[in-house]
PASEDO-959019 format. One record per residue (C-alpha): z, x, y; residue in one letter; residue number from 1. Coordinates in steps of 0.5 Angstrom, whole numbers, plus 2048, in hexadecimal, padded with zeros to 3 digits. Layout:
% PASEDO-959019
   zz   xx   yy  r    k
    Z    X    Y  A  NUM
...
END
This chain:
% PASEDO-959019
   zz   xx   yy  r    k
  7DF  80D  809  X    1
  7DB  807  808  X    2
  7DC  800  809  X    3
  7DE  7FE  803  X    4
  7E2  804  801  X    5
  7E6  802  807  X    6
  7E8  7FC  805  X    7
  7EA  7FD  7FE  X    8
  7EE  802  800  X    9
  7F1  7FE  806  X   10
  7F2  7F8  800  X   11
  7F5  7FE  7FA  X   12
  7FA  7FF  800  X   13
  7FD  7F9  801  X   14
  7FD  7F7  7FA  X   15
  802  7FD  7F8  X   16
  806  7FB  800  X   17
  805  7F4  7FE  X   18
  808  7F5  7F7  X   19
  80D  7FA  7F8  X   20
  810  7F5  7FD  X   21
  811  7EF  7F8  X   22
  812  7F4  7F2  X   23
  818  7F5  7F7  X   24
  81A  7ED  7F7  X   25
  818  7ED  7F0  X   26
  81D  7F3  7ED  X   27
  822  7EF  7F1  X   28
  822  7E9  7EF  X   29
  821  7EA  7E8  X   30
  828  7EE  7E9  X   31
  82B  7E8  7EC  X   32
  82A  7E3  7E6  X   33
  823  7E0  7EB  X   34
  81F  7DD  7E6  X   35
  819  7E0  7E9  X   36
  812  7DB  7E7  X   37
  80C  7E0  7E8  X   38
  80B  7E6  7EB  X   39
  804  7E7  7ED  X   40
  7FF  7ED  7EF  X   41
  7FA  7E9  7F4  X   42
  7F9  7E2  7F6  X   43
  7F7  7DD  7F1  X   44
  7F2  7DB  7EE  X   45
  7F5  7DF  7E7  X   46
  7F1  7E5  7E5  X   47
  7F6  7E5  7DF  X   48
  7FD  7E3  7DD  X   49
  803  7E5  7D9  X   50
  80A  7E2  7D7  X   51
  810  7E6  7D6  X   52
  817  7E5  7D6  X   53
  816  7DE  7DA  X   54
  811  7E1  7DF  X   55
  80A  7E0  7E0  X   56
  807  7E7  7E1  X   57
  800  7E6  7E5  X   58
  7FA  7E9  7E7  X   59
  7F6  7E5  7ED  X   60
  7EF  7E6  7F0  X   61
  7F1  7E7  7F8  X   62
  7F3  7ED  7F9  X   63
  7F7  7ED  7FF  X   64
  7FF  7EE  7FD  X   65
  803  7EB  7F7  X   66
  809  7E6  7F7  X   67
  80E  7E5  7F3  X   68
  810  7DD  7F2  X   69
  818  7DB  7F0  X   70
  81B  7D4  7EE  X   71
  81E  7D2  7F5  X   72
  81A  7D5  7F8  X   73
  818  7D0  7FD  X   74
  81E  7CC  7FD  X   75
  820  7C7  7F7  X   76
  818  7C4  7F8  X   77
  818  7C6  7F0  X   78
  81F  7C3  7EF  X   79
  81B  7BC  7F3  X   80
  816  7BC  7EE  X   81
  81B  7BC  7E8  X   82
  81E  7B5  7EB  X   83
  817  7B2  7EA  X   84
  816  7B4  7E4  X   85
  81D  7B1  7E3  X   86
  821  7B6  7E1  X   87
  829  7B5  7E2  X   88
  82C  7B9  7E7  X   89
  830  7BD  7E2  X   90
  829  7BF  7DF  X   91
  826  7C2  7E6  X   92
  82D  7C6  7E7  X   93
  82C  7C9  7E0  X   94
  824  7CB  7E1  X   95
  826  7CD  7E9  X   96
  82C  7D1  7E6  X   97
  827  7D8  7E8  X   98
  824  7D5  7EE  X   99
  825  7D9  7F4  X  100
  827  7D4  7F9  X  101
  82D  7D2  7F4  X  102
  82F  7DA  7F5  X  103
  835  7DD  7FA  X  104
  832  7DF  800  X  105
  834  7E6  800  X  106
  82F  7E6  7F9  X  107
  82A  7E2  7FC  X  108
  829  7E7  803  X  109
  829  7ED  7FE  X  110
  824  7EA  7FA  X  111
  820  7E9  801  X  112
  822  7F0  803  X  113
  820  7F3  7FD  X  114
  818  7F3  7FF  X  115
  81A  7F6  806  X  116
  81D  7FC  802  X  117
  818  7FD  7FD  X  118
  813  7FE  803  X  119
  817  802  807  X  120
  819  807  801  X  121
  811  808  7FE  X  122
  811  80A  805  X  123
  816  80F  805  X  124
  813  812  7FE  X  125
  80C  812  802  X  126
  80F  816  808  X  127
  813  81B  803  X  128
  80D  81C  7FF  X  129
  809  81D  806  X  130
  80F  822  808  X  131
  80D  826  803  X  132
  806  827  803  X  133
  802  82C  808  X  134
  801  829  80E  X  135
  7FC  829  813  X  136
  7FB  82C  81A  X  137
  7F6  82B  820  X  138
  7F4  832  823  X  139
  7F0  833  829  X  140
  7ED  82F  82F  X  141
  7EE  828  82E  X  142
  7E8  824  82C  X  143
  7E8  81D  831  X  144
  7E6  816  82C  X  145
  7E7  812  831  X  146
  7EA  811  839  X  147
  7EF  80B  83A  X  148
  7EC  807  840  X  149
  7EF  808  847  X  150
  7F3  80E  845  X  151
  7F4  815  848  X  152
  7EE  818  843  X  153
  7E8  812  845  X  154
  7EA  814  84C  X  155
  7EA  81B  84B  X  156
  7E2  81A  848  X  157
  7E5  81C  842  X  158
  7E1  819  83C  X  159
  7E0  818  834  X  160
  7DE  81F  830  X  161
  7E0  823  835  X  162
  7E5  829  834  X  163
  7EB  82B  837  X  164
  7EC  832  837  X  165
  7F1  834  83B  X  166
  7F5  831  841  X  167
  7F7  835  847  X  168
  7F4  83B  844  X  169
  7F8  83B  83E  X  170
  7F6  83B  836  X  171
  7FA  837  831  X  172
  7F8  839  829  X  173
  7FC  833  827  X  174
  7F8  82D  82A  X  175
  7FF  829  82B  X  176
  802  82E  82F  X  177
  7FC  82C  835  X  178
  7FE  826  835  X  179
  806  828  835  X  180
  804  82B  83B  X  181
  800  826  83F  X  182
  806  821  83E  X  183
  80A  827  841  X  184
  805  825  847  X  185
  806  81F  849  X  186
  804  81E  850  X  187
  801  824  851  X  188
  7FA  826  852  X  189
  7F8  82A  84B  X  190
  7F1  82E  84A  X  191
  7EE  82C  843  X  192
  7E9  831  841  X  193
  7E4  82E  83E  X  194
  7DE  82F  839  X  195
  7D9  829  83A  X  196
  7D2  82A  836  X  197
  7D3  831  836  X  198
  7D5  832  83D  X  199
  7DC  834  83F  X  200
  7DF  831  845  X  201
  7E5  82F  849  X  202
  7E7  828  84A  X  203
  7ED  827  84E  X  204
  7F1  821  84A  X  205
  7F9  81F  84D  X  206
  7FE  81C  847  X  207
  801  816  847  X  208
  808  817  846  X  209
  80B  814  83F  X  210
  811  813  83B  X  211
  813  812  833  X  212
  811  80B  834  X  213
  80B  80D  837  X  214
  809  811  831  X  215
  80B  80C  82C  X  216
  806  808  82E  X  217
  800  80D  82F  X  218
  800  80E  836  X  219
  7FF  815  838  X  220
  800  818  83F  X  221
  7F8  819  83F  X  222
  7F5  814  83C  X  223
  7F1  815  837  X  224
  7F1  816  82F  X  225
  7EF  81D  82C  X  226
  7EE  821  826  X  227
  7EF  829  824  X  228
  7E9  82D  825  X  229
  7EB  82F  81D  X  230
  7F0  82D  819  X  231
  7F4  832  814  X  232
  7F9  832  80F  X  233
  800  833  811  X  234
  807  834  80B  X  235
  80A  82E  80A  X  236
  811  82C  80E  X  237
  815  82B  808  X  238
  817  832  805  X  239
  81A  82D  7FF  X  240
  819  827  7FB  X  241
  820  825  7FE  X  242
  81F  827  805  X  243
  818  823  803  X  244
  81D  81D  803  X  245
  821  81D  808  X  246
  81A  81E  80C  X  247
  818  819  809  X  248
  81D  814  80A  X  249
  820  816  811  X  250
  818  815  813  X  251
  818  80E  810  X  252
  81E  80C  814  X  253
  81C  80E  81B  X  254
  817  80A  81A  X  255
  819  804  817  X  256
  81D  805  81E  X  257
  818  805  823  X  258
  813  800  81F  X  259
  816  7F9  821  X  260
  815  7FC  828  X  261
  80F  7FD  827  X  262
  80E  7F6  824  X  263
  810  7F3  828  X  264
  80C  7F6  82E  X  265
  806  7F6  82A  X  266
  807  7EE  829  X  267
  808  7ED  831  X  268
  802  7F1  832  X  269
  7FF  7EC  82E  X  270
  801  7E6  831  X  271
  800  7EA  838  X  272
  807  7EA  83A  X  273
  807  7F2  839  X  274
  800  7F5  83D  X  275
  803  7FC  83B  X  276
  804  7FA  834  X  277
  801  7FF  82F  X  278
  7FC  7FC  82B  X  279
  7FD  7F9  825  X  280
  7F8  7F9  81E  X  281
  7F6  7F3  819  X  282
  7F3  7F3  812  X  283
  7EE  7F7  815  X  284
  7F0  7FB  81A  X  285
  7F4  7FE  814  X  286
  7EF  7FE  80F  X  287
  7EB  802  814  X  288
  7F1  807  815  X  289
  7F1  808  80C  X  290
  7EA  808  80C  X  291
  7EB  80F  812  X  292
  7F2  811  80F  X  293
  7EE  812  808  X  294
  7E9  817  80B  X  295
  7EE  81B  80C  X  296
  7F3  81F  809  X  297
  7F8  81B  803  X  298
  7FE  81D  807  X  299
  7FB  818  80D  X  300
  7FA  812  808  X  301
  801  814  805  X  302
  805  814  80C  X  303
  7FF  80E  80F  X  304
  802  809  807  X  305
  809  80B  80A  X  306
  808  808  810  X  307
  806  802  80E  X  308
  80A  802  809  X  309
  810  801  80F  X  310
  80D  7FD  813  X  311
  80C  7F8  80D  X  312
  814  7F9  80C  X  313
  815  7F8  813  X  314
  810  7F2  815  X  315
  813  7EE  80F  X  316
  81C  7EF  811  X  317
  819  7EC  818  X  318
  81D  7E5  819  X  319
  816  7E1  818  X  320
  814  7DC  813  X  321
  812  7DD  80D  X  322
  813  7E4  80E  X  323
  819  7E7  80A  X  324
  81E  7E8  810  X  325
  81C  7E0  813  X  326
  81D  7DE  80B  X  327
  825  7E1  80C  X  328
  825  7DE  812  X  329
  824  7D8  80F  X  330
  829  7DA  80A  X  331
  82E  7DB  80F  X  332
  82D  7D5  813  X  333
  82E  7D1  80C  X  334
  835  7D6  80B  X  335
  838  7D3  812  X  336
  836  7CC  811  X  337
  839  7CC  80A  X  338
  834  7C8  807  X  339
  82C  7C9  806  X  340
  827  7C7  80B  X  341
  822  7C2  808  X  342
  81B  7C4  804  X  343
  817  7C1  808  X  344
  81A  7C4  80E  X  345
  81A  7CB  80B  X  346
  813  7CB  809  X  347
  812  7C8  810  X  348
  815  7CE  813  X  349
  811  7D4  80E  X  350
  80A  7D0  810  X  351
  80B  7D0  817  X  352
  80E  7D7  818  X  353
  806  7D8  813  X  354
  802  7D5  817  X  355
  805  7DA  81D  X  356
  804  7E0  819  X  357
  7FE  7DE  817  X  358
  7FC  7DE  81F  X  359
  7FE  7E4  820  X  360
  7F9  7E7  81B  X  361
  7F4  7E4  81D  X  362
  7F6  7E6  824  X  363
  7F6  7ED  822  X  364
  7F1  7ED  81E  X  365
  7EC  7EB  824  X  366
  7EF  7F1  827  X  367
  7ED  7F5  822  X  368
  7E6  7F3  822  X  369
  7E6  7F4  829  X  370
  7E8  7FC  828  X  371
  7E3  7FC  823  X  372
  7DD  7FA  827  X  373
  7DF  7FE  82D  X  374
END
């Protein structure tokens, strides 16, 4: 796919993530009586608007997500400005009668929640149609892409587009099943045949030993990454549409399990506090990944939107500000102090916790870019 394929196609699947998830704060809030001020498609400026019921329904020309705005929101900053205008208190309460900050706690955190849960059950859904959906396998040698720096594989002498044909003298259909069996040979001595410009040969290579955790952040016992020799169709795991669901589902909670880990892991890696740590993507990194996901089978893309679609839902219940999970914390707090923290120190808090994320992207981003130009 071309450059400007993959990047309106990076931009369509944030926007529906991006959407889904304030659909969910939007649904909710509407139920509980939030008066909700606009519901917007993009970022502004405005392409085009609509009022309905009481809600600015908008399409803007920034193409990086949506937002949903609720009178509260922000503390009682609106509240604030009606005393200027001159208001009289008994006016502000009444205008401020749908306002989420004047909501019990309990509906203000099911609000916050509802986004979370919107994104984790659209990746339900993906997973299930997945699951029932003909799958793909690699069969034959495995077709080394690349070699990790350092690992038994460089050592070895191994190198990109070789292909591994056998170990030991054995021959796997299935390409999995020889990787299987190399992680079965830790620390001891295995002979690859291997099939170089044409040539076979024999390339003696001694696997690491690695665990589950390992594996999660793609480290392997040899140390490089591959692709089957040829791919075929294989029947879908699901024999029904409610066994499709419970795949589906069970799949997506064992991975909303493992991300915060993986997170957490990846953010160290960032900050150099975790030099194992797997690599995590920015806006590039997966606006590369869409772009080589959709040159592939649709089962791929389905499971690859699944995925984000969890780690959005998962990135946002985190206890950090501005996130969903650090806005319910802030609603906590103001729950044990009984009484609302100050707008200006409120907003102090969203902006600060912004400006970190923002570094974090930007870090990220660069490590992006640097995997590109390697």
């Amino acid at each position: 796919m071309n450059v400007l394929g993959t990047v309106a196609a990076f931009l369509a699947v944030l926007v529906v993530l991006v959407v889904v998830h304030e659909l969910g704060h939007f649904l909710a809030a509407k139920w509980s009586g939030i008066t909700v001020q606009e519901f917007a498609i993009g970022f502004p400026p405005r392409i085009t608007s609509r009022i309905w019921r009481g809600t600015r329904y908008s399409l803007n020309w920034i193409p990086l997500g949506g937002f949903v705005k609720m009178l509260g929101e922000d503390g009682d900053i609106e509240a604030q400005k009606m005393r200027q205008r001159g208001l009289s208190e008994a006016a502000i309460e009444q205008a401020m009668a749908g306002a989420f900050n004047r909501k019990p706690i309990v509906v203000r955190i099911a609000v916050l929640l509802a986004g979370v849960m919107m994104n984790f059950l659209l990746a339900g859904v993906l997973f299930s149609v997945a699951s029932g959906m003909p799958q793909y396998q690699a069969h034959g040698g495995l077709v080394i892409t690349s070699i990790t720096p350092s690992s038994p594989a460089q050592q070895a002498g191994l190198e990109p587009n070789d292909v591994i044909l056998a170990a030991n003298g054995k021959v796997f259909e299935i390409s999995g099943e020889l990787t299987a069996y190399l992680r079965g040979q830790a620390k001891k001595p295995v002979v690859l045949t291997v099939r170089r410009d044409g040539t076979e040969q024999a390339i003696t290579v001694t696997p690491n030993a690695v665990t589950e955790e390992d594996l999660r952040k793609g480290r392997g016992a040899v140390g490089f990454t591959w692709r089957g020799e040829r791919i075929e169709e294989v029947p879908a795991p699901a024999q029904n549409p409610i066994d499709a669901v419970r795949l589906g589902f069970s799949g997506a909670t064992e991975l909303a399990v493992q991300l915060p880990g993986a997170l957490v892991d990846a953010i160290g890696g960032i900050l150099g506090l975790n030099p194992d740590a797997g690599q995590a993507s920015g806006p590039i990194g997966i606006a590369q990944q869409t772009g080589e996901v959709l040159s592939g089978p649709f089962v791929y893309f389905l499971s690859f939107v699944g995925l984000l679609s969890l780690n959005l839902a998962v990135l946002n219940v985190l206890p950090f500000p501005p996130l969903d999970g650090g806005r319910i914390a802030v609603v906590l707090i103001e729950a044990v102090r009984r009484r609302r923290l100050p707008a200006e120190r409120e907003a102090l808090i969203y902006l600060t916790g912004f400006m970190v994320l923002i570094v974090l992207v930007i870090l990220i981003s660069i490590q992006d870019v640097q995997r590109l130009v390697e």
